[in-house]
TORVEX-947752 format. One record per atom (N, C-alpha, C): atom name; residue in one letter; x, y, z; residue number from 1. Coordinates in Angstrom, 3 decimals. Each point is the difference from the previous one (the first is absolute). Layout:
REM TORVEX-947752
+-------+-------+----------+----------+----------+------+
! kelum ! zamar !     east !    north !       up ! dodo !
+-------+-------+----------+----------+----------+------+
!    CA !     A !        X !        Y !        Z !  NUM !
...
+-------+-------+----------+----------+----------+------+
END
This chain:
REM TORVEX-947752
+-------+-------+----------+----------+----------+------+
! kelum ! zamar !     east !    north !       up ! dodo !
+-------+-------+----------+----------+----------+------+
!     N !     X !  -13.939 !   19.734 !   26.410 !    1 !
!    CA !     X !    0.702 !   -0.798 !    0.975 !    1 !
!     C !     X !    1.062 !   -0.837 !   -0.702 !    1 !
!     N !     X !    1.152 !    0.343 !    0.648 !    2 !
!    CA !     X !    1.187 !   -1.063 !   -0.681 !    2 !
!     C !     X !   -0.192 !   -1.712 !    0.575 !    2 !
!     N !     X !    0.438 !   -0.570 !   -1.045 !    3 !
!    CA !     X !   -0.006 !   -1.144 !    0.321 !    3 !
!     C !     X !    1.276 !   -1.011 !    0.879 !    3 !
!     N !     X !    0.062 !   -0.601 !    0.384 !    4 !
!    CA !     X !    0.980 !   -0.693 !    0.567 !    4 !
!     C !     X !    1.281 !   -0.638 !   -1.271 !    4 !
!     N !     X !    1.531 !    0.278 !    0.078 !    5 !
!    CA !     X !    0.677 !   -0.807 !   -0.133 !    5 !
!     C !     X !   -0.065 !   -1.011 !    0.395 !    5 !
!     N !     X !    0.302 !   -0.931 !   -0.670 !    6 !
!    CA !     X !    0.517 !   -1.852 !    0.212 !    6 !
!     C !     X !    1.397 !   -0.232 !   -0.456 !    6 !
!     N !     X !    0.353 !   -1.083 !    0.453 !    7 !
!    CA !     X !    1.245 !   -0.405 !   -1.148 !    7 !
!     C !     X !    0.012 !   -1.751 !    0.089 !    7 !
!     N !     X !    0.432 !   -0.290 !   -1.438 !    8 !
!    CA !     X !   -0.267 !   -1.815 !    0.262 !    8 !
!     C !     X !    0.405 !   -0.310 !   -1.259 !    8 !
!     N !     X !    0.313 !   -0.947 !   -0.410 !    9 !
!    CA !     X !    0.762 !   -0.908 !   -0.963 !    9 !
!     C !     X !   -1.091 !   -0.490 !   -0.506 !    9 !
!     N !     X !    0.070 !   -0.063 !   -1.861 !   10 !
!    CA !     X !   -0.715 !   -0.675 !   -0.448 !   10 !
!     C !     X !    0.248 !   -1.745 !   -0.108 !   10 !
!     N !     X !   -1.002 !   -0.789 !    0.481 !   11 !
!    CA !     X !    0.227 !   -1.032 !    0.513 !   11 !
!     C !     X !   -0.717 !   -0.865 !   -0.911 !   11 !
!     N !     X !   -0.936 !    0.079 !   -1.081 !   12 !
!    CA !     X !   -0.357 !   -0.622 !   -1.005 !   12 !
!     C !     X !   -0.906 !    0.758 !   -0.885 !   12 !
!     N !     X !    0.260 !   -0.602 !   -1.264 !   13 !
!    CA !     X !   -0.824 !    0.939 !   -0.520 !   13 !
!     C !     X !   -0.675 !   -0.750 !   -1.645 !   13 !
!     N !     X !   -1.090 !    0.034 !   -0.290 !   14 !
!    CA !     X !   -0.299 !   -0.987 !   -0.911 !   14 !
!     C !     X !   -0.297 !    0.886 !   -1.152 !   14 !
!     N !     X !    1.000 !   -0.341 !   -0.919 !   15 !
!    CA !     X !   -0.122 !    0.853 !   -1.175 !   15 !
!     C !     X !   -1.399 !    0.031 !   -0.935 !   15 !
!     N !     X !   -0.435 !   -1.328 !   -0.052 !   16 !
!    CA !     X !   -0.896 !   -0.486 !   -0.904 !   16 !
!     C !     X !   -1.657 !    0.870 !    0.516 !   16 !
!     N !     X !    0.458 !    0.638 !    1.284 !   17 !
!    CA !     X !   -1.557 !    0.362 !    0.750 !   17 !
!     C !     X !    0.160 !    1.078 !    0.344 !   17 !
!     N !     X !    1.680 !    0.764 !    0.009 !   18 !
!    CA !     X !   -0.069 !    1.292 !    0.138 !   18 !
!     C !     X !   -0.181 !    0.484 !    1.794 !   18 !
!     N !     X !    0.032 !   -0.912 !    0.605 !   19 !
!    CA !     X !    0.427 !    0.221 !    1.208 !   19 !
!     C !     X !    0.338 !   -1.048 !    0.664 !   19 !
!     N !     X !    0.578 !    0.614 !    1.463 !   20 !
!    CA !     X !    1.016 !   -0.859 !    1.063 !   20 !
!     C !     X !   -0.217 !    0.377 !    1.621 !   20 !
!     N !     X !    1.450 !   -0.438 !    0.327 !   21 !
!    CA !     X !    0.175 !    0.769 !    1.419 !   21 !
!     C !     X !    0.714 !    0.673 !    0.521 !   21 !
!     N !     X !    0.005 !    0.929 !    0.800 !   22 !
!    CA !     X !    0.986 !    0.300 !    0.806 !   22 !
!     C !     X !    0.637 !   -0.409 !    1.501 !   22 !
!     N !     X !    0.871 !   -0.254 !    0.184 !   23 !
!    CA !     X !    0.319 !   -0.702 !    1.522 !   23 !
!     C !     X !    0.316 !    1.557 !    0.509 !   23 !
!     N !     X !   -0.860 !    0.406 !    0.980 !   24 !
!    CA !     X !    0.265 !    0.899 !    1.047 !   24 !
!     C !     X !    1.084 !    0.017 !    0.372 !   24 !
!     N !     X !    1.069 !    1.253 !    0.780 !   25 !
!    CA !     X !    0.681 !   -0.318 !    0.726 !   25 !
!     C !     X !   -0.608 !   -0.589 !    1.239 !   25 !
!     N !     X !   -0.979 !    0.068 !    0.422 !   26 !
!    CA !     X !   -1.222 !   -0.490 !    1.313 !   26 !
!     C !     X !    0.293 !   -1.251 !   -0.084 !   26 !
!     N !     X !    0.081 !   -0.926 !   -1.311 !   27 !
!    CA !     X !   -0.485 !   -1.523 !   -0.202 !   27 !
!     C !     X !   -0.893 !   -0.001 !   -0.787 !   27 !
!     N !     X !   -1.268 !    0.224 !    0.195 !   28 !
!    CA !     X !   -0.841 !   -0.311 !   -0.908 !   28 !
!     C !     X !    0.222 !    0.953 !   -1.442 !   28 !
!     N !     X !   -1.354 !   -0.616 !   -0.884 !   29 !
!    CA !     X !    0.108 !   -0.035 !   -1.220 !   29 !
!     C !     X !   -0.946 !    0.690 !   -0.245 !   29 !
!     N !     X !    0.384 !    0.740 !   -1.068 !   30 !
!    CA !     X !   -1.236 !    1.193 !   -0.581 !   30 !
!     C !     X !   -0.407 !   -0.231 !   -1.457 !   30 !
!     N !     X !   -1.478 !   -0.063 !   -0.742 !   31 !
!    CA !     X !    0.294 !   -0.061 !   -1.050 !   31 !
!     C !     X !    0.377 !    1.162 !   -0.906 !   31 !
!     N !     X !    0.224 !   -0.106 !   -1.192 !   32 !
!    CA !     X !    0.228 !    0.916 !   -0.649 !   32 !
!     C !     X !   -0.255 !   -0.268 !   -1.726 !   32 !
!     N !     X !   -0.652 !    0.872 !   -0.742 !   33 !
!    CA !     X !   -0.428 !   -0.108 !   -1.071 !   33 !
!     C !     X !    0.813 !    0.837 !   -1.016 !   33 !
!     N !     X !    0.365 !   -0.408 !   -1.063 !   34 !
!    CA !     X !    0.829 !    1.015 !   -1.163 !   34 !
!     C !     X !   -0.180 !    1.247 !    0.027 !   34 !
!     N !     X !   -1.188 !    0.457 !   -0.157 !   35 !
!    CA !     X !   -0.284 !    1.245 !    0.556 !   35 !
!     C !     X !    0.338 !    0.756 !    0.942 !   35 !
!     N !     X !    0.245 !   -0.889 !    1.499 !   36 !
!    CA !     X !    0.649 !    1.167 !    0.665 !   36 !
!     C !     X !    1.310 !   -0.064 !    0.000 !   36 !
!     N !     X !    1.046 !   -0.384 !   -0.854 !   37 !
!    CA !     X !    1.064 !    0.498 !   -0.105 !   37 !
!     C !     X !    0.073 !    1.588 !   -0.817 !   37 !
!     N !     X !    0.732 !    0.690 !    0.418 !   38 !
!    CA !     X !    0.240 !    1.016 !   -0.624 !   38 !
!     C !     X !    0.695 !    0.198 !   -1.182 !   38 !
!     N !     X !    0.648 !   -0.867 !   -0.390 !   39 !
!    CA !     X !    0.587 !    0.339 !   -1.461 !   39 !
!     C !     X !   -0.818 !   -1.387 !   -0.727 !   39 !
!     N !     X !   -0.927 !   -0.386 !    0.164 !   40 !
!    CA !     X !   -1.199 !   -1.054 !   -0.298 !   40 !
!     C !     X !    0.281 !   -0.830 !   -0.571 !   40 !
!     N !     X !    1.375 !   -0.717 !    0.496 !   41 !
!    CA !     X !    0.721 !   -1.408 !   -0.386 !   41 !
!     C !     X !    0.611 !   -0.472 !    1.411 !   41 !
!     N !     X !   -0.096 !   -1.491 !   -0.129 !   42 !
!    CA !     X !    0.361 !   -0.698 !    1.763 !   42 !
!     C !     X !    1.438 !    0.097 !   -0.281 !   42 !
!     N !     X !    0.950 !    0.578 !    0.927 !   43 !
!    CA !     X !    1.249 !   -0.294 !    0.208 !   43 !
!     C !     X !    0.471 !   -1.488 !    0.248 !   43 !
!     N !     X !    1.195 !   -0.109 !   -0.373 !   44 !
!    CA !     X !    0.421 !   -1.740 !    0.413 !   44 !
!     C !     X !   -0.852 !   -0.619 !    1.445 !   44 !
!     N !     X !    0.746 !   -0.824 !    0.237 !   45 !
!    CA !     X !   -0.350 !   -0.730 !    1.462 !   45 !
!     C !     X !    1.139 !    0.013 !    0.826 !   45 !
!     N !     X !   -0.358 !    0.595 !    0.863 !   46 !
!    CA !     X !    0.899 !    0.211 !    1.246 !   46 !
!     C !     X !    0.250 !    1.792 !    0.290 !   46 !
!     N !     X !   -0.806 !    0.400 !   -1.012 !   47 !
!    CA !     X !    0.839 !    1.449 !   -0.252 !   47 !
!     C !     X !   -0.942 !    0.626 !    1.285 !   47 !
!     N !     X !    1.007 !    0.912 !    0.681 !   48 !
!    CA !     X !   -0.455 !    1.022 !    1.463 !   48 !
!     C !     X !   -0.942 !    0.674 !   -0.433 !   48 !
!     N !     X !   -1.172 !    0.275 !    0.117 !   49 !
!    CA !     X !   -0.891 !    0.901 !   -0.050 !   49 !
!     C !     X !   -0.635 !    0.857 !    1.018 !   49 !
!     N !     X !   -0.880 !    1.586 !   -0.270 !   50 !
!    CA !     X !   -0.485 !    0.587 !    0.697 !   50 !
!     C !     X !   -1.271 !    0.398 !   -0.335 !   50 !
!     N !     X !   -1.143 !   -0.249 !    0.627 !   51 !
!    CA !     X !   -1.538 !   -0.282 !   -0.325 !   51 !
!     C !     X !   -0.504 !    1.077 !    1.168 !   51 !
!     N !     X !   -1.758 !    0.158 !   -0.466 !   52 !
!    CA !     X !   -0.814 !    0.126 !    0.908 !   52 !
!     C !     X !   -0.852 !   -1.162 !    0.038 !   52 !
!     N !     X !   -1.284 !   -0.276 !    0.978 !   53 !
!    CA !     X !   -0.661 !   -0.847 !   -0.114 !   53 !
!     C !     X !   -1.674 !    0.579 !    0.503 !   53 !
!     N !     X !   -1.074 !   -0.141 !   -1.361 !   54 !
!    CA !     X !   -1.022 !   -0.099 !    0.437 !   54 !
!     C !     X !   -1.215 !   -0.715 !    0.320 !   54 !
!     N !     X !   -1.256 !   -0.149 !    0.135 !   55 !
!    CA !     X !   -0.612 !   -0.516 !    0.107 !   55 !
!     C !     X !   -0.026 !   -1.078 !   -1.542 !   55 !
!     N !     X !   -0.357 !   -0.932 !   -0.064 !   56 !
!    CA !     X !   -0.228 !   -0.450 !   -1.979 !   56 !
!     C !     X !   -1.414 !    0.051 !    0.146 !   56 !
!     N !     X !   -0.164 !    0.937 !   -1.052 !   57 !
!    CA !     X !   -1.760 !   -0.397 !   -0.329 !   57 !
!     C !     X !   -1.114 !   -0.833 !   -0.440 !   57 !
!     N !     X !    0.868 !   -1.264 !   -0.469 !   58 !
!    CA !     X !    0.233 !   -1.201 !   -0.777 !   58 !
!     C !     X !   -0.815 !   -0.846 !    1.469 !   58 !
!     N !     X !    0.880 !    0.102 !    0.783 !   59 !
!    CA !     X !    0.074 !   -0.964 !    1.056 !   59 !
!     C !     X !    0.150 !    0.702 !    1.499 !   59 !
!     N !     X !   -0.996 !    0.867 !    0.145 !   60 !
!    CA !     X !   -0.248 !    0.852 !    1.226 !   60 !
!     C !     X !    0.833 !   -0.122 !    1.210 !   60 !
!     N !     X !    0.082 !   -1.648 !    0.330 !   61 !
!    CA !     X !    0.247 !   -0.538 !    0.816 !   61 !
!     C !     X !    2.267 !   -0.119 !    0.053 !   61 !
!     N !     X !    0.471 !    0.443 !   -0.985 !   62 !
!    CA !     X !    0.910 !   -0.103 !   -0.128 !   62 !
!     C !     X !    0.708 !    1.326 !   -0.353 !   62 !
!     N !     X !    1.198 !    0.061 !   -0.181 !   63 !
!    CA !     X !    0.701 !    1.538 !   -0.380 !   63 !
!     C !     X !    0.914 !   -0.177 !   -1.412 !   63 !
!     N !     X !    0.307 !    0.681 !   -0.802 !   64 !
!    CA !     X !    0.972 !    0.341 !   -1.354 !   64 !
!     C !     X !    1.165 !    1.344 !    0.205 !   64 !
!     N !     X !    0.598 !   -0.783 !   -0.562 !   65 !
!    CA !     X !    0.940 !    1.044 !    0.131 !   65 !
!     C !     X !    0.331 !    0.894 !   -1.244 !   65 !
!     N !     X !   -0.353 !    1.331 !    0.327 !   66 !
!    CA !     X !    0.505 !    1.119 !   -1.310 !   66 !
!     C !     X !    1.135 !    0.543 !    0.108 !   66 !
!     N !     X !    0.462 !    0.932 !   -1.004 !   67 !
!    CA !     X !    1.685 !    0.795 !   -0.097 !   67 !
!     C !     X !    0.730 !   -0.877 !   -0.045 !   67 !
!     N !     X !   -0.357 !   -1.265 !   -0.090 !   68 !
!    CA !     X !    1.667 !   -0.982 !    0.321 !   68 !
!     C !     X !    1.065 !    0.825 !   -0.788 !   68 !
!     N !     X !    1.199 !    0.054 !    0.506 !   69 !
!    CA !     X !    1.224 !    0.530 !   -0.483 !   69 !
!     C !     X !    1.422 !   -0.462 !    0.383 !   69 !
!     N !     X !    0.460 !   -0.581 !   -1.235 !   70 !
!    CA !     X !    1.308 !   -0.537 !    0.444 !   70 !
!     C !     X !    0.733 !    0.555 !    0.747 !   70 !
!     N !     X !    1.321 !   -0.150 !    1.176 !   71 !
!    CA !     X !    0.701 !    0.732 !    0.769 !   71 !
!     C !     X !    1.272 !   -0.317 !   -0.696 !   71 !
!     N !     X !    0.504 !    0.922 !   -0.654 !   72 !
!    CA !     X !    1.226 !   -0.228 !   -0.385 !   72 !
!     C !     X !    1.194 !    0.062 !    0.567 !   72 !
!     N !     X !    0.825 !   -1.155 !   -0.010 !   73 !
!    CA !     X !    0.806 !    0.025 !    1.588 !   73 !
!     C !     X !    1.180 !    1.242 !   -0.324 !   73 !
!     N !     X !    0.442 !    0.563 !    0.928 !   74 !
!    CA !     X !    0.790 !    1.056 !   -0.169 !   74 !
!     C !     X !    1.803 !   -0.855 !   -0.471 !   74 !
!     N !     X !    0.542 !    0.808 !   -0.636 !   75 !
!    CA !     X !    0.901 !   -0.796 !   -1.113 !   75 !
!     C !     X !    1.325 !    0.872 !    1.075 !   75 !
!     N !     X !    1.080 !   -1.278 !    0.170 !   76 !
!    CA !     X !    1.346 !    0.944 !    0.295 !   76 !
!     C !     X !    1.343 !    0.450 !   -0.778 !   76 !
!     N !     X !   -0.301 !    0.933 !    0.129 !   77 !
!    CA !     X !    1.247 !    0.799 !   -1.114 !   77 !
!     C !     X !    1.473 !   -0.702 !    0.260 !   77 !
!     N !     X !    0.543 !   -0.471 !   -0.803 !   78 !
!    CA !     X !    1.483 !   -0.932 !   -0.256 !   78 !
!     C !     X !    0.488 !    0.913 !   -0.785 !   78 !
!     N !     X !    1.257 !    0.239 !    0.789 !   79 !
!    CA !     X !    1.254 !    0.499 !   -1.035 !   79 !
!     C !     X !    0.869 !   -0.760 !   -0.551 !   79 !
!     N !     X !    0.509 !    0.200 !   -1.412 !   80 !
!    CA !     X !    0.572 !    0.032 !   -0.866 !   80 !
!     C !     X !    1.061 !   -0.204 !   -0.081 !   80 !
!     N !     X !    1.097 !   -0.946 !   -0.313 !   81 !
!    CA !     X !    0.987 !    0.768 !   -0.468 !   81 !
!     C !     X !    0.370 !   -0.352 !   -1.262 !   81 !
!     N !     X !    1.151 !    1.106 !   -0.424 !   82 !
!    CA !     X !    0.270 !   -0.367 !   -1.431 !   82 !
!     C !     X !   -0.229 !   -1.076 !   -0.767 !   82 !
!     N !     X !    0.871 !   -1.126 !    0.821 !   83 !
!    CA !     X !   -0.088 !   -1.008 !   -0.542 !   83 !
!     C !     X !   -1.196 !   -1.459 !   -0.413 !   83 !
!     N !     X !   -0.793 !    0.798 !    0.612 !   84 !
!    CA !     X !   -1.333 !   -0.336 !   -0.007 !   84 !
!     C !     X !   -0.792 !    0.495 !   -1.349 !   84 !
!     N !     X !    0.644 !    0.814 !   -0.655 !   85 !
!    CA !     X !   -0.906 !    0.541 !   -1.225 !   85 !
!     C !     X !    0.172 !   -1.143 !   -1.061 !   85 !
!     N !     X !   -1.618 !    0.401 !   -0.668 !   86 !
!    CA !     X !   -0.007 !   -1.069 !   -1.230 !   86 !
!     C !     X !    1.449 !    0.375 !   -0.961 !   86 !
!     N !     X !    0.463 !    1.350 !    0.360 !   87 !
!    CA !     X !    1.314 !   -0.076 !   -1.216 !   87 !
!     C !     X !    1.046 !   -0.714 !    0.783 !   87 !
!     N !     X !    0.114 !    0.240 !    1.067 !   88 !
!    CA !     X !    1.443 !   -0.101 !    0.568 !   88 !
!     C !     X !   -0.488 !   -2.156 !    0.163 !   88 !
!     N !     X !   -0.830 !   -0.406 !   -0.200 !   89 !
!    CA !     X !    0.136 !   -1.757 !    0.123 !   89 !
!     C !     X !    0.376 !   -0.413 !   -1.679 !   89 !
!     N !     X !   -0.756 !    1.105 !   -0.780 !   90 !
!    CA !     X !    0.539 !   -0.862 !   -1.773 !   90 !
!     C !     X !    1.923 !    0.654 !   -0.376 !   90 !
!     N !     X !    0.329 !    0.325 !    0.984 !   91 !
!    CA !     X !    1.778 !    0.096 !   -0.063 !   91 !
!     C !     X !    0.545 !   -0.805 !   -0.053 !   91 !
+-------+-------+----------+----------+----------+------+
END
């Protein structure tokens, strides 16, 4: 069974303990532990992310979020011109 996408901003995150939160796009807040990031380091704060969320086994009563994955914002292509090159400004 696939799990649900999320998406939510990391909204704090405590280095010293290795986990934080995520602010839902919903509002609320999810926790999240070093571990479930996928490249198994917390991205800055504020950075867009895309999660699942499961039960935590820790704390039955609550949910964690795994896969966290940064969303890298899509970049817009700028053209050029000549005079814009690093050669054409040391003239």
């Amino acid at each position: 069974m696939a799990l649900q996408l999320h998406y939510g901003t990391l909204a704090k995150w405590h280095p010293e303990k290795h986990w934080g939160f995520i602010r839902h796009d919903d509002g609320f807040d999810v926790f999240v532990h070093a571990s479930g990031f996928k490249e198994k380091v917390a991205p800055p704060l504020n950075s867009r992310v895309k999660f699942s969320i499961i039960p935590n086994p820790q704390r039955p009563d609550r949910t964690k979020a795994i896969d966290v994955e940064v969303i890298v914002p899509k970049t817009v292509a700028v053209q050029r011109s000549a005079s814009d090159t690093p050669e054409a400004r040391h003239e």
